[in-house]
N, C-alpha and C positions, 0 to 999 in steps of 0.2 A: 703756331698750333700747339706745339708742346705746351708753353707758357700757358696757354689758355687751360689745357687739363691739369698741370700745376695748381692753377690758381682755385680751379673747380671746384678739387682734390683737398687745399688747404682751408676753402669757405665752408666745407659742409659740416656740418655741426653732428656729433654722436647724439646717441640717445639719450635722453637726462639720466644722470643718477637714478631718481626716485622710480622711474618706469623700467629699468635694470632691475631694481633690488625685487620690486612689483612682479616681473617675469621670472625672475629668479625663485621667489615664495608659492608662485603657482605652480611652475612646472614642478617643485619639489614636494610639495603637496598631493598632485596629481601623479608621481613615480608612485609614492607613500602608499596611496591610497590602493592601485593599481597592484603592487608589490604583497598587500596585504591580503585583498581578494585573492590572489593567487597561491597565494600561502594556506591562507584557511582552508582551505579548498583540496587540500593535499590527502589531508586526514582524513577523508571521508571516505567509505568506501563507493564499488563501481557503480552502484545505484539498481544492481541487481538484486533479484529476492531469492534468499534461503529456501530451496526446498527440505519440504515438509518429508519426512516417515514415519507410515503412522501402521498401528493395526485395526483391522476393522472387522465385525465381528455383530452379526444379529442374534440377539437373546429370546427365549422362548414366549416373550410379547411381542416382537416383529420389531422388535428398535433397532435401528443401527448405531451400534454403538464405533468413535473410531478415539483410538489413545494416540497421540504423538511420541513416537519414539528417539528422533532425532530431527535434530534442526532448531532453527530459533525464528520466530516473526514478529515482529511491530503488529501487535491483534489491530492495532485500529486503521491498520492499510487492509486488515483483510476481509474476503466477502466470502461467504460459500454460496451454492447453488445445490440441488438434488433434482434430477429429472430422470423419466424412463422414455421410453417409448409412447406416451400420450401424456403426462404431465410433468410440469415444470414450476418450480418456484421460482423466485425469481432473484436476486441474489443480495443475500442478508449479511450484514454485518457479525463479525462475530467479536462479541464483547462478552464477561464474564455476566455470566446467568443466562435469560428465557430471552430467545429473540423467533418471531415469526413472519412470513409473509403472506400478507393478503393481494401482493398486485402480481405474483407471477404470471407467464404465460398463459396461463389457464387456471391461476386464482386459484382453488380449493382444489384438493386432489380426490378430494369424494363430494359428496352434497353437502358435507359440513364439517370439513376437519381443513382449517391450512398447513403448511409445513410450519416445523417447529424444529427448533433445535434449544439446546440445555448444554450450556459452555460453563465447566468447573478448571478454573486456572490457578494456579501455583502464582502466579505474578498476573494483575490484572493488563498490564502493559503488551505482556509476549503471549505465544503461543508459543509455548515449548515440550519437550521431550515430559512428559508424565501427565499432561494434559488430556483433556476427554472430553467430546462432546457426543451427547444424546441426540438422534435424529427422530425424530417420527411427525403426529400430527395435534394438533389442538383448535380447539372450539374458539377461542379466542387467544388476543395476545397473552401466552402463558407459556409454562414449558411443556414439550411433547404430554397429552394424557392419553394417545391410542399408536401403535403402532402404525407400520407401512402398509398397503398391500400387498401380496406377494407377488413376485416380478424382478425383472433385472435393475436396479437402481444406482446410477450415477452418478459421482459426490466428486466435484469439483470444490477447491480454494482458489483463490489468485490474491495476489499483492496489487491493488490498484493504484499504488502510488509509479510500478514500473510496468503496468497491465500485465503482468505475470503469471503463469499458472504453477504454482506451491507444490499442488496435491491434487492427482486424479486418480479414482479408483471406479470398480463396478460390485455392486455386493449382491449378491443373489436372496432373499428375504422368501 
């Protein structure tokens, strides 16, 4: 019996060279590549959003106006929103210059004005600290041409890249 696992033991042939060197190229590829992903990935930060501080502030047209005082955002993750108690916009991008909504909750906040905002950026990339946007309403896609109605008014941001709420405030008009 021994003799027989002897002889077994001496017939069995290793793996060829070529299919070695072959496993050897892959696995070391595949650490590589695996080592790398993990690497880059270090430097990034948690994937949360910067809140926003801003002032906010209505002028004797009914605008609400808000500045950023601190914080930093990726503008093109962010959305804003203004609703009160019976209208709602619906939530707009905010890029540098005139952006409006026509599909909010209830579409126009009067019989012919949509929401309208007016974004002036120092960097068109961020929202940052000395930044300003116009809120009110307009006839078409333009920037704000008529103030709010007067009312309690809610002004939400969020980061929609980590669905995040940035900035909420309520401004009395």
């Amino acid at each position: 019996m021994i003799k027989k696992i002897r002889n077994w033991v001496k017939d069995k042939a290793g793996v060829s060279p070529i299919i070695a060197i072959i496993l050897m190229v892959a696995i070391t590829v595949v650490l590589a590549a695996t080592i790398y992903v993990w690497v880059s990935g270090m430097g990034k930060t948690g994937g949360g959003a910067t809140a926003l501080s801003a002032t906010t502030w209505v002028d004797g047209n009914s605008y609400i106006h808000l500045r950023v005082d601190g914080g930093k955002a990726t503008a093109g993750n962010l959305k804003i929103r203004i609703y009160n108690d019976t209208k709602s916009s619906g939530w707009m991008e905010i890029t540098d210059g005139a952006a409006y909504d026509a599909s909010g909750d209830n579409g126009k906040y009067n019989n012919s004005h949509y929401f309208a905002i007016d974004v002036t950026q120092e960097n068109t990339n961020y929202l940052q600290a000395g930044d300003e946007i116009k809120i009110g309403g307009a006839k078409s896609d333009a920037a704000p041409t008529v103030g709010l109605p007067s009312g309690d008014w809610t002004i939400e941001i969020k980061d929609v890249q980590s669905n995040s709420m940035v900035y909420h405030t309520t401004v009395t008009v």
